[in-house]
C-alpha positions in Angstrom: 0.0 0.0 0.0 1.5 3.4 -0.8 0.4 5.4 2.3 2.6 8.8 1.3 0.8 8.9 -1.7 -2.9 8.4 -0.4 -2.2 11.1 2.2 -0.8 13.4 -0.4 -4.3 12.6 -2.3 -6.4 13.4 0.7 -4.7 17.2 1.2 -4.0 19.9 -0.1 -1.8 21.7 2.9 1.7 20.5 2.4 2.8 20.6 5.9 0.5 18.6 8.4 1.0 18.0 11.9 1.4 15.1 13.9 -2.8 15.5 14.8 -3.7 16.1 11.1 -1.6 13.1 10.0 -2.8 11.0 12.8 -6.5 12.3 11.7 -5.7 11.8 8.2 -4.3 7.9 8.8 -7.3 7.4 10.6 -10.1 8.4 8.2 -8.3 6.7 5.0 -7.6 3.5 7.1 -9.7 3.2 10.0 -13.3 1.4 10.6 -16.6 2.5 11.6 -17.4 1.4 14.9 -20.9 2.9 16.6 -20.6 6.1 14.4 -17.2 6.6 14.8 -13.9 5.5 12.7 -11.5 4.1 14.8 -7.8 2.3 13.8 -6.3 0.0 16.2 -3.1 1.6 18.3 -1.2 -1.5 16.2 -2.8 -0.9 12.9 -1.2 2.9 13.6 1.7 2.2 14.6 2.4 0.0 11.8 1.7 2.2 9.3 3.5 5.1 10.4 6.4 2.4 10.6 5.8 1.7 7.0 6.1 5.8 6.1 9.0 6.4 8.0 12.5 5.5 8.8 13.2 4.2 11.8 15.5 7.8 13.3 12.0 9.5 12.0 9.7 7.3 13.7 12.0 7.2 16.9 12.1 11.3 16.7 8.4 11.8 16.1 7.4 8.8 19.2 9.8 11.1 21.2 8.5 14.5 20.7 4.6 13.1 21.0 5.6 11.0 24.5 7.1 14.5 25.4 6.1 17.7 26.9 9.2 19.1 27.6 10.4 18.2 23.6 6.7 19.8 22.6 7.5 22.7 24.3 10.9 23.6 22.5 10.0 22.0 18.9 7.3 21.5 16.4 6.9 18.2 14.8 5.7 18.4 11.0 4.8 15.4 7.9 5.8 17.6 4.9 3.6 15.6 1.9 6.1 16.8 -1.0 8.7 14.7 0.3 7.1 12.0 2.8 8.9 12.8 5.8 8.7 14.1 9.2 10.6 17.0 10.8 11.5 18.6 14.0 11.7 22.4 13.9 12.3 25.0 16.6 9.6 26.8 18.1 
């Protein structure tokens, strides 16, 4: 499946954040349940794992496990390239 490519398709910003590629992710890949589209934490993970490297993946599960990192840095999926970036504040 070529995930970078369906969430380039679903946009048209080309910077996202870590919410609005979590909330895209979810809505092309997830399942209705009662009214709502959920994705399995696994199903998620997996995914993301299949987008990025592993340093990207490590760096972005870092800054969203992290308040202090959150504080000093943005995170951001830039859909031109496919990849995920930490920027200062």
């Amino acid at each position: 499946m070529d995930y970078k490519s369906d969430i380039q398709s679903s946009t048209t910003k080309h910077i996202l954040s870590f919410n609005e590629l979590e909330q895209i992710i979810v809505r092309l890949y997830g399942e209705e349940q009662n009214g709502h589209i959920v994705l399995q934490p696994d199903k998620f993970a997996s995914i993301l794992k299949s987008i990025f490297d592993r340093d990207i993946y490590d760096m972005m599960c870092a800054f969203v496990n992290s308040s202090q990192l959150q504080s000093v840095l943005n995170w951001h999926y830039d859909t031109r390239d496919g990849q995920g970036y930490l920027t200062e504040r």
